[in-house]
N, C-alpha and C positions, 0 to 999 in steps of 0.2 A: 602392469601384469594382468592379463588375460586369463581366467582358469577358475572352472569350477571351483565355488567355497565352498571348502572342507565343512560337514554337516556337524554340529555341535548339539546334542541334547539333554534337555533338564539328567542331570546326577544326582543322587543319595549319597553314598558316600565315597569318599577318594579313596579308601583301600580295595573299596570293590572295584572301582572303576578308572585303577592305572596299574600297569603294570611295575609290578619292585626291579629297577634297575641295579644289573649285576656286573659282573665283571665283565661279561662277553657282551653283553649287550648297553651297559652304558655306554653314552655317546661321549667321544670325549674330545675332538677338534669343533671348533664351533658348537658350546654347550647350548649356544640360546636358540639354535635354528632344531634342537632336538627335543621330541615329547614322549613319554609314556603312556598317555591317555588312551582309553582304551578305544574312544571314540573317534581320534585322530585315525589310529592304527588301522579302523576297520573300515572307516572313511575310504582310506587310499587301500586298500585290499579290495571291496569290492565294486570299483572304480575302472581295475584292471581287468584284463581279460586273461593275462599271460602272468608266472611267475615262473622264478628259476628256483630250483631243486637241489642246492649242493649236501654231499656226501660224499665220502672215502671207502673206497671198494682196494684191498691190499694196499694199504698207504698211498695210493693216488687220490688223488682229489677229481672230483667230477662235478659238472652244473648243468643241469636238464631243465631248459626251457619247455614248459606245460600248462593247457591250460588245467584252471583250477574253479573252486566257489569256496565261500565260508556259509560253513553256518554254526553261528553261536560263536563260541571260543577255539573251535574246532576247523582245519584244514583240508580239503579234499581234492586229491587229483588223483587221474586213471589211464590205466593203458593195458597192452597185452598181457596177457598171463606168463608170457616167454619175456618178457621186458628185462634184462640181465640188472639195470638200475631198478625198478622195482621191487623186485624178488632181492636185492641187497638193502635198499631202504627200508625192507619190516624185520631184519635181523638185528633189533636192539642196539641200534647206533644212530649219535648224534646227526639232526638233518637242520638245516640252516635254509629256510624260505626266505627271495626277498620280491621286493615287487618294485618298482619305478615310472615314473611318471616325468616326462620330462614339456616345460610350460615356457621355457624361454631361454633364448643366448643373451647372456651378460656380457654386454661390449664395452669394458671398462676402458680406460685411459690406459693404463699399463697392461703387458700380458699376466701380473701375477695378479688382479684381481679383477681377471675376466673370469667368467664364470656362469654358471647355467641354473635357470627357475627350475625348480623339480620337487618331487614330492616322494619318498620312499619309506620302505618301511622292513625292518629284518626280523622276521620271525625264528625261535627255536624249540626244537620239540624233538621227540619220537613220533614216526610213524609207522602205525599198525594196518593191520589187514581188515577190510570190512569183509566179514566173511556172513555166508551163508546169502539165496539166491534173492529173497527178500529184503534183506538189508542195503544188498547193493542195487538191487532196484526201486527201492525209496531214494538211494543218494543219486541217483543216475536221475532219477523225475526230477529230484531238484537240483541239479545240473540244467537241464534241458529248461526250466520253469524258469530261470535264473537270467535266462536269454527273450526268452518270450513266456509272458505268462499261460500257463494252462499247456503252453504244449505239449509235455509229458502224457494230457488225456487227449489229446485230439491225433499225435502219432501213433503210427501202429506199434503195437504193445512188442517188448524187449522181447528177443524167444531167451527161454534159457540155457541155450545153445549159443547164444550173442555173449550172455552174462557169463557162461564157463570159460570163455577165451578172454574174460577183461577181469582186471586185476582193481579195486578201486582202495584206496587207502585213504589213511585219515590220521593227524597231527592234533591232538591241543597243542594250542599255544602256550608251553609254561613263561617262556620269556618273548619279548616284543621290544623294540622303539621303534620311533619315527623319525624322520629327520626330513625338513620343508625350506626352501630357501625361494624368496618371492623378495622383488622391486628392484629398485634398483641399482647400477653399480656402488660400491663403495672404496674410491680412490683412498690415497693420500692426499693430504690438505695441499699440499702445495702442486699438487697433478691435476687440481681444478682450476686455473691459473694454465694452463696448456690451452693452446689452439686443437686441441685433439675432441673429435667426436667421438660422443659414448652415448651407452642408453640400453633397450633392451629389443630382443623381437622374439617376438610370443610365437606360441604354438597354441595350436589348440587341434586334438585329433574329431574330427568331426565325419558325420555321415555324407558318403557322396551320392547314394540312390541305390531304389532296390529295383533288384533284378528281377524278376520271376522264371522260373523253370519255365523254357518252353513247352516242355513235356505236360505241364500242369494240364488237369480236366479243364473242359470248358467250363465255366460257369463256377469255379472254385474258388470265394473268396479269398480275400488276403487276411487273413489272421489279426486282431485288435493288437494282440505284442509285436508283429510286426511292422505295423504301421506305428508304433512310435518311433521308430526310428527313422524321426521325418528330416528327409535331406538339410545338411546345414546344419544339424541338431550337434552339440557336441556329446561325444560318444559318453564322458563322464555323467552329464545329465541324464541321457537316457538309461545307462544301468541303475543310477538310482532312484528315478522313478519305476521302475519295471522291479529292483531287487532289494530287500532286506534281510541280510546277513541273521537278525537275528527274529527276523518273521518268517524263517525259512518256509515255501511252500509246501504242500504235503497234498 
């Protein structure tokens, strides 16, 4: 199994630092490959780039893939002010964030337990409106900080005219788990005794190279946050050297 290790740090105490598993969000097929920890959870959150967004607009059901950031306990994704899923996710109704990560095809001996390395995580919450023009342009700097460090001061400053057409919201997390499945296959005893090959083949999303704007001034360096994102690097490593959920920049 190939994949960034999940970051694990000194804890105080386990009430502060797992989430109480509930009905919607306890795990309940394969209990051992699931955790609460708060540290898992936020691991693989900000690891990703992309989350999906479900919510029910007149009893349909919808999932809006977005990009997003964490900081703290708390959820953050944005879009238009006209966004018809937006403008219904801050009217007091349950929203259900998940994230995925996928590390490996499981090529077991049989088709029932083949299966895939991955790393997820199901958050649930409300999300509300970040209102007023300051506020959402603090969460927009660390948005942008979140990808390369300091960018927020070195691009040109938000106009608030930018900020009146973008909508930016924000979830705590009141519930969370995890759920992680790595190595590999696990036959039945009597299917390792088969001439059949099995095993795993990893993934790992990695950086292919950066491009520069040809438009760029002459003489423009490259930015220190952009260049960590040095070819071959896997993408998981570099967000978290560049990002802490709960060192959010400012």
């Amino acid at each position: 199994m190939i994949c960034s290790p999940i970051r694990r740090r000194d804890v105080v105490s386990t009430s502060q630092n797992e989430f109480s598993p509930t009905e919607r969000s306890r795990v309940r097929l394969m209990r051992q490959r699931g955790s609460y920890d708060r540290r898992v959870v936020y691991d693989i959150l900000d690891s990703a780039l992309m989350c999906n967004v479900g919510y029910v607009i007149d009893g349909q059901p919808y999932v809006t893939p977005t990009a997003f950031w964490r900081e703290h306990n708390h959820l953050y994704w944005h879009g238009s002010s006209a966004s018809r899923a937006l403008n219904a996710q801050i009217k007091d109704i349950p929203v259900c964030v998940t994230v995925a990560h996928i590390d490996g095809l499981v090529m077991a001996r049989s088709g029932f337990h083949s299966s895939v390395n991955y790393r997820a995580v199901m958050a649930f919450g409300k999300a509300q409106l970040v209102e007023g023009l300051a506020a959402k342009r603090a969460a927009m700097n660390v948005y942008m900080d979140r990808f390369c460090p300091d960018r927020a001061a070195t691009n040109r400053t938000v106009t608030d005219k930018e900020l009146n057409v973008t909508k930016v919201l924000v979830m705590e997390i009141d519930e969370a788990s995890a759920k992680v499945r790595t190595g590999q296959p696990v036959d039945d005893d009597e299917d390792y005794e088969l001439p059949i090959w099995a095993g795993v083949i990893d993934f790992k999303t990695v950086v292919d190279q950066i491009r520069p704007d040809p438009r760029n001034l002459q003489g423009v360096p490259t930015p220190a946050g952009i260049e960590a994102y040095t070819p071959g690097a896997t993408l998981d490593s570099v967000l978290s050297s560049i990002y802490d959920g709960d060192k959010p920049p400012r």
